[in-house]
C-alpha positions as CSV (number, residue, x, y, z in Angstrom):
1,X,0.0,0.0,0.0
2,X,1.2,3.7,-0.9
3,X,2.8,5.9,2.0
4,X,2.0,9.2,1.8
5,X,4.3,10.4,3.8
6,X,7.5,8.4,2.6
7,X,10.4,11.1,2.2
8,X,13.2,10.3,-0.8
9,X,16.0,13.1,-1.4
10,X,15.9,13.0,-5.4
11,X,19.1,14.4,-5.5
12,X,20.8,12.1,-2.9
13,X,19.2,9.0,-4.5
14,X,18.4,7.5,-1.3
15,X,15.3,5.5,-0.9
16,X,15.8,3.4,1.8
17,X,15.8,6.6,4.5
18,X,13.1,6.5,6.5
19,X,10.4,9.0,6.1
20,X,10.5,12.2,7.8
21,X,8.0,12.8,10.1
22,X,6.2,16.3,10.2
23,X,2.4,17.3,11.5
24,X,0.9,16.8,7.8
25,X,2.0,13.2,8.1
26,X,-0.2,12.7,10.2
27,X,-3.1,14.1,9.2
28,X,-6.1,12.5,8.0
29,X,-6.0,13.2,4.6
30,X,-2.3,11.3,4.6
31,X,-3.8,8.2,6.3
32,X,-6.7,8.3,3.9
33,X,-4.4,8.6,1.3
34,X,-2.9,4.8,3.0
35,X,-6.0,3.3,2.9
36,X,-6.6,3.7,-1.1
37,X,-3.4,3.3,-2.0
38,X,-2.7,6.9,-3.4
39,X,0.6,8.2,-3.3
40,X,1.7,11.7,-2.8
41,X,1.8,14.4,-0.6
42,X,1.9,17.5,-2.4
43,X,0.0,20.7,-1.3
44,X,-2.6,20.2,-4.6
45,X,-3.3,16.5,-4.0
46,X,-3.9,17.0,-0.2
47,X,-6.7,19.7,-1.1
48,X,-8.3,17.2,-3.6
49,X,-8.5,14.3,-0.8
50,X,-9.5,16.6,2.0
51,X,-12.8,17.7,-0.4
52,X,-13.2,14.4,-1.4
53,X,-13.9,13.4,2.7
54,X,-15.9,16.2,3.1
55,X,-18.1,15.3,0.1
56,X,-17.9,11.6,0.8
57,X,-20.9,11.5,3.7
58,X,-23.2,13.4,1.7
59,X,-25.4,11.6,-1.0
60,X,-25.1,14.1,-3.4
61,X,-23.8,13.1,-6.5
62,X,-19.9,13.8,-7.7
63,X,-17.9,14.5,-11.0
64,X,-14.2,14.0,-11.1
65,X,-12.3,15.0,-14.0
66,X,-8.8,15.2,-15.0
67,X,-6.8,13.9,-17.9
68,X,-6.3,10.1,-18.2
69,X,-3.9,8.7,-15.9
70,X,-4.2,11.3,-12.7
71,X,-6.1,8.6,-10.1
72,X,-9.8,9.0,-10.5
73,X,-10.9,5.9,-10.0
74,X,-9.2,5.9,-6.9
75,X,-10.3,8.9,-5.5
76,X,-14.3,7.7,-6.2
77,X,-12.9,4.7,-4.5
78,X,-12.3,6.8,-1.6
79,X,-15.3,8.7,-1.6
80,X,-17.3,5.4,-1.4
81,X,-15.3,3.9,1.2
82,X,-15.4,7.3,3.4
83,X,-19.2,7.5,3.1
84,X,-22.5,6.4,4.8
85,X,-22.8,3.8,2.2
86,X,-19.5,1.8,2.2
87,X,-20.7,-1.4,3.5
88,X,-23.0,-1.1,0.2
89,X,-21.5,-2.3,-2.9
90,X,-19.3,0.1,-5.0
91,X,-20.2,-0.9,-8.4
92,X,-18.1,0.4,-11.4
93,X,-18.8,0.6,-15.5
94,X,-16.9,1.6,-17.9
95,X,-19.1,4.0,-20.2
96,X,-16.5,3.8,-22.8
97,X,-16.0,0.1,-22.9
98,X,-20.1,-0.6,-23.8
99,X,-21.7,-0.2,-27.0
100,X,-24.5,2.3,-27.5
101,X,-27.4,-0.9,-27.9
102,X,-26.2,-2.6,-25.0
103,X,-25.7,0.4,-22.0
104,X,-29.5,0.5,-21.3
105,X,-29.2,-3.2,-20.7
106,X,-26.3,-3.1,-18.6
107,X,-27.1,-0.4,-16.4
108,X,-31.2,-1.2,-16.0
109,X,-31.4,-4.6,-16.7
110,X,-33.4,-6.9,-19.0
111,X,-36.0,-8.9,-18.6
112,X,-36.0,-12.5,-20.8
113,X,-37.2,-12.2,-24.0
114,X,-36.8,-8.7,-24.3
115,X,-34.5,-8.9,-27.2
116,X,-32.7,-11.7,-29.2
117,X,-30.4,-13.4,-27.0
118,X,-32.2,-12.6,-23.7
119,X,-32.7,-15.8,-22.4
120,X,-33.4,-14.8,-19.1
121,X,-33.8,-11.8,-16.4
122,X,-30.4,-9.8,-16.2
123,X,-30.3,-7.9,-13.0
124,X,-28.6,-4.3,-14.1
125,X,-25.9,-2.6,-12.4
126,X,-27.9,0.2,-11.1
127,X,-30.2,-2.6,-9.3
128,X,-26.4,-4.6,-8.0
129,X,-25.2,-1.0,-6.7
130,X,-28.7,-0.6,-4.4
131,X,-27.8,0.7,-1.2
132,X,-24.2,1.9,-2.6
133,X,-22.2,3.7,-5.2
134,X,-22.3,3.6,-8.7
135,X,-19.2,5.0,-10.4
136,X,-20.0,6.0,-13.9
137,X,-16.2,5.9,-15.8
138,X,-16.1,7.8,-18.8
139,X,-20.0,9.8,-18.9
140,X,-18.9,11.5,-21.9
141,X,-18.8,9.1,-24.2
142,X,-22.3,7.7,-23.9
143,X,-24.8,9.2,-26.4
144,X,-27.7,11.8,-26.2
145,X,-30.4,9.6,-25.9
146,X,-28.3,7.5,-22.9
147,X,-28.3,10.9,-21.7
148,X,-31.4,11.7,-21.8
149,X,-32.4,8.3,-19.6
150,X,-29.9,8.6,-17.5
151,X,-31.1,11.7,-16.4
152,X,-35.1,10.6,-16.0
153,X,-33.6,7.7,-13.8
154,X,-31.3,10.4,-11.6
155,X,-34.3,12.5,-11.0
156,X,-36.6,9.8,-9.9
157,X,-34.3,7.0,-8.6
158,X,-36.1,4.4,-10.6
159,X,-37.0,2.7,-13.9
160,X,-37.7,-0.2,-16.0
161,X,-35.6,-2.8,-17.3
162,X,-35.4,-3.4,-20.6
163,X,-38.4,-5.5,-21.8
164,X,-39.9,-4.9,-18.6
165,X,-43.2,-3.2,-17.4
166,X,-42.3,-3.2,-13.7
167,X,-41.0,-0.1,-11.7
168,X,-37.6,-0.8,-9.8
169,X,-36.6,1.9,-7.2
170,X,-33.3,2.3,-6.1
171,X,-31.3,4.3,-3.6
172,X,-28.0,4.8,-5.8
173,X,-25.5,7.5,-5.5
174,X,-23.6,8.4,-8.4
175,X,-19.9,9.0,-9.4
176,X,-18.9,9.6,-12.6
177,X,-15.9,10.6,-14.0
178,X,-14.2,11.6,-17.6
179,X,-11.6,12.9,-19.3
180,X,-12.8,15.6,-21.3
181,X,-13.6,19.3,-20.3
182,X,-17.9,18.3,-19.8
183,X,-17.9,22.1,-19.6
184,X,-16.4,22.3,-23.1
185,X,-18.6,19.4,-24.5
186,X,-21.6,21.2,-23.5
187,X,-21.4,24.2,-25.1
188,X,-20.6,22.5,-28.5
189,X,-23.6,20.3,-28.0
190,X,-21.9,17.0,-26.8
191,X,-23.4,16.7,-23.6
192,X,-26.5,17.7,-21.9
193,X,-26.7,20.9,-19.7
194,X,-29.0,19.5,-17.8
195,X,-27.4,16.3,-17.2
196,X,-24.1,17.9,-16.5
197,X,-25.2,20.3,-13.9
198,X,-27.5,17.1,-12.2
199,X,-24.2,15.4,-12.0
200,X,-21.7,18.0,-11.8
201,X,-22.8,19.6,-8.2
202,X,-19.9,18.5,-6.8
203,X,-16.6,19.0,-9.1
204,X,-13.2,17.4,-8.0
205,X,-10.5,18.1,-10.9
206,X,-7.9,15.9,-10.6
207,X,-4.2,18.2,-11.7
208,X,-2.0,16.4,-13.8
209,X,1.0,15.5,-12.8
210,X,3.0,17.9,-14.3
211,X,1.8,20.0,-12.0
212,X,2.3,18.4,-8.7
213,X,5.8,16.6,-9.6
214,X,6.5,17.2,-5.7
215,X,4.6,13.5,-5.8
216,X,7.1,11.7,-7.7
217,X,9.3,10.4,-5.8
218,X,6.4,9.0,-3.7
219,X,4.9,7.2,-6.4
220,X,8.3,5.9,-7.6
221,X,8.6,4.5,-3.9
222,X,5.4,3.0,-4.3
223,X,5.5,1.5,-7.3
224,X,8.7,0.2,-6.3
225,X,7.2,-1.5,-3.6
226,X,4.0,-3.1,-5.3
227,X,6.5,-4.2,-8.2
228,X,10.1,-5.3,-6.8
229,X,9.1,-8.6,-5.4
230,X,7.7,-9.9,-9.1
231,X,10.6,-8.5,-10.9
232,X,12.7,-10.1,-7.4
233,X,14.9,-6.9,-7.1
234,X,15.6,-5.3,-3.8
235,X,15.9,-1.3,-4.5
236,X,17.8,0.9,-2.1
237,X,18.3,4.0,-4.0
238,X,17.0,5.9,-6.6
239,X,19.3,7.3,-9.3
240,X,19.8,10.8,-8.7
241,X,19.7,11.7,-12.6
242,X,16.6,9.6,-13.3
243,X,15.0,11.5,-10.9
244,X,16.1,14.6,-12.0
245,X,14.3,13.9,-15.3
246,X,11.1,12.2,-13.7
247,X,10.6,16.1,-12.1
248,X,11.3,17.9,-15.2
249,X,9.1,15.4,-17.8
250,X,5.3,16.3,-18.8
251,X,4.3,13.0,-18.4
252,X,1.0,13.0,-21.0
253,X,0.4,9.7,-19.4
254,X,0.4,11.1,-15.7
255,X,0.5,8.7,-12.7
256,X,-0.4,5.9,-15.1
257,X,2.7,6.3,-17.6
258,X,4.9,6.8,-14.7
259,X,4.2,3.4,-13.2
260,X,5.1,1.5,-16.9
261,X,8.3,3.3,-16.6
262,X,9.4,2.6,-13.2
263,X,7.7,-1.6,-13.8
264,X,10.1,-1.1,-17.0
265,X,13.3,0.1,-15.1
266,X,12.7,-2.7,-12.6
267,X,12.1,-5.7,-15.5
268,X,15.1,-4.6,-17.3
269,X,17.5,-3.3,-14.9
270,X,19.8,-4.7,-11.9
271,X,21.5,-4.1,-9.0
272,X,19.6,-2.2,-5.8
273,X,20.1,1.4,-7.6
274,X,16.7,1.7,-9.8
275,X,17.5,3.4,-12.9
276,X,17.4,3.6,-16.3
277,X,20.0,2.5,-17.7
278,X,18.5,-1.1,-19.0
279,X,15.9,1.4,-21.0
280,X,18.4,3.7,-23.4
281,X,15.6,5.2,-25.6
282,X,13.4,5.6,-22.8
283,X,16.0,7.8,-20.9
284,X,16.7,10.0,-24.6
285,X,12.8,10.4,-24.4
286,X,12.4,12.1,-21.4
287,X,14.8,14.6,-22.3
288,X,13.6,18.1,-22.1
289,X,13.2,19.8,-25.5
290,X,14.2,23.3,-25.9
291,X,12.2,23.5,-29.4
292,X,8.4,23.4,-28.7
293,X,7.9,22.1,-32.2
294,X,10.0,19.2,-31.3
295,X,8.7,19.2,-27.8
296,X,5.3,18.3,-29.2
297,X,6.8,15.5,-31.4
298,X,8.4,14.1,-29.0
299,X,5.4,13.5,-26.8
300,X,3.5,12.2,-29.8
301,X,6.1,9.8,-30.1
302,X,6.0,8.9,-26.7
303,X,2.5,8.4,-26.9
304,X,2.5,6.4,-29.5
305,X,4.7,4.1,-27.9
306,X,3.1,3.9,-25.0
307,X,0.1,2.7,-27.2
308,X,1.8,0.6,-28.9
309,X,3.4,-1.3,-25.5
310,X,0.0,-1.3,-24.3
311,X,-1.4,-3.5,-27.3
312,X,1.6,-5.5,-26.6
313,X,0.8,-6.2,-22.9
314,X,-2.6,-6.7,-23.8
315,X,-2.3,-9.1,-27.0
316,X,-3.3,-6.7,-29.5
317,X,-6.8,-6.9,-27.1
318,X,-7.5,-3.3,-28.6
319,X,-10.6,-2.8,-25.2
320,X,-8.3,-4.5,-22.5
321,X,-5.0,-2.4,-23.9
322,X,-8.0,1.2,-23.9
323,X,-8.7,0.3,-20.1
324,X,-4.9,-0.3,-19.5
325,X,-3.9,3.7,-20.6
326,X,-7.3,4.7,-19.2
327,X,-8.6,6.0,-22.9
328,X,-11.9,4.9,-24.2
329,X,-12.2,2.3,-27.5
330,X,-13.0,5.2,-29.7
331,X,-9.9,7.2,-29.3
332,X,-7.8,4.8,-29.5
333,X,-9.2,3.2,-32.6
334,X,-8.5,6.6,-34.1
335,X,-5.2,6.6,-33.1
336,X,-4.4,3.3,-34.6
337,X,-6.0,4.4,-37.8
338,X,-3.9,7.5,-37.7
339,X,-0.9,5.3,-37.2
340,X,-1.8,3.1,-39.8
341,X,-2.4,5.6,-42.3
342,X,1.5,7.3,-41.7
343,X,2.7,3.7,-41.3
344,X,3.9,3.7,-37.9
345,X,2.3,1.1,-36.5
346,X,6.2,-0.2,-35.7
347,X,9.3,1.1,-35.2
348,X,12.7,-0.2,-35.9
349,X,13.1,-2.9,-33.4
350,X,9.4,-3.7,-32.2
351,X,7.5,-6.9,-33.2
């Protein structure tokens, strides 16, 4: 599990010191930050967790944002387990991840016979989160007539499966989260107004983590931890100019990118000192531009890599390699049909 509070000089390289101990170590928000395995301790992500424990008693429903990668699943996992209802289930769907014909069925339910290949009742998930949570990942990729239901059933806390003629009531809060500005999406007509402010109340952006690189060297320490026993290395420092370029990279990918770097750094190096010297490329890739031009294609290239490793872990599984960088099917289908189109599907070297 993260600690919050774990203290690594960056520039000394030493990660087997123990932490320092100072009053905001132990302050709730730190231990809560223990308990859901989030790592950090920076000024920004302490605000976020302390809102998200104020919020987290209340029913009312919450929208967390941020860009892919930044930890929003975990902080609705937090909100859930902080709350009223967390002995209810927390029941999470991936928006993203279901086609347009089969979300009604998934969230409401069906009853048998209500289309072909409904061979019997299928309890919904808003039914199996009853008395809980129901996290809602990626809202703004469903369409405007999901919308416009899910809103009806927000309203009145009940509905109809599909098929079905009977009223189910449930007692359901709602997280959702996504990507996207919803802000944005709604004034060009993406999203419903009137679903976004029923679901928007409560806003928790999520920064990226370009912005709070004061939490890097605690993730690295965590990821350290919930990786070094499968790649059986013991690491006892951190190398001082890896670090150095952790701080001063954009990381696109945010916390998620960081954590493929540092499981790749452990795979493919040795010793105790965890650096980067088993991953050449990767260490010429995090080199700061001075050229914003090149800048940009640098971090396209990164991206596309990332992709690409992704589809590799995953088996060319195109929806289990979307979940893995936290992107929905859609985009990246597009981005493999951009890549295709230039012909970089590969690069020197890859399979």
């Amino acid at each position: 599990m993260a600690d919050c509070k774990m203290s690594i000089d960056s520039h000394s390289g030493d990660a087997s010191a123990p932490p320092a101990v100072s009053p905001q170590s132990a302050s709730t928000e730190v231990q809560a930050c223990r308990r859901y395995d989030i790592a950090g301790a920076s000024d920004n992500l302490m605000q976020i967790v302390a809102l998200a424990r104020k919020v987290a008693p209340t029913s009312a429903p919450v929208l967390v944002t941020g860009e892919s990668g930044t930890g929003k699943e975990l902080i609705s996992s937090m909100i859930h387990g902080e709350s009223n209802r967390s002995d209810g289930p927390f029941v999470y769907v991936n928006c993203a991840a279901i086609s347009e014909s089969l979300l009604e069925s998934e969230l409401f339910g069906h009853e048998r016979g209500a289309f072909t290949g409904a061979h019997e009742r299928r309890i919904g998930h808003f039914e199996r989160a009853h008395g809980g949570t129901l996290l809602l990942d990626e809202i703004s990729e469903t369409t405007p007539k999901f919308q416009a239901e899910l809103l009806r059933v927000l309203e009145q806390q009940d509905f109809e499966r599909v098929g079905g003629a009977q009223t189910v009531s449930v007692d359901v809060r709602i997280i959702s989260t996504s990507n996207r500005n919803l802000a944005r999406e709604v004034r060009h007509g993406r999203f419903r107004k009137d679903l976004y402010y029923r679901l928007g109340g409560i806003h928790l952006f999520l920064p990226p983590l370009r912005e709070r690189s004061g939490d890097i060297p605690h993730i690295v320490r965590h990821f350290v931890d919930l990786y070094a026993s499968e790649t059986n290395r013991r690491i006892s420092k951190f190398d001082a100019k890896m670090m150095e370029l952790f701080e001063q990279y954009d990381w696109p990918g945010n916390v998620r990118q960081l954590r493929n770097v540092v499981r790749g750094s452990l795979i493919l190096g040795e010793g105790r000192t965890l650096s980067l010297e088993g991953m050449p490329s990767l260490g010429a890739e995090l080199q700061p531009e001075v050229e914003s031009e090149s800048s940009t294609l640098q971090l396209r290239e990164i991206e596309r890599r990332t992709i690409l490793e992704a589809l590799r872990r995953t088996r060319r599984n195109q929806a289990k390699a979307a979940a893995l960088l936290g992107i929905s099917d859609r985009t990246l289908r597009d981005k493999l049909r951009k890549y295709k189109d230039a012909g970089q599907l590969q690069t020197a070297g890859e399979a």
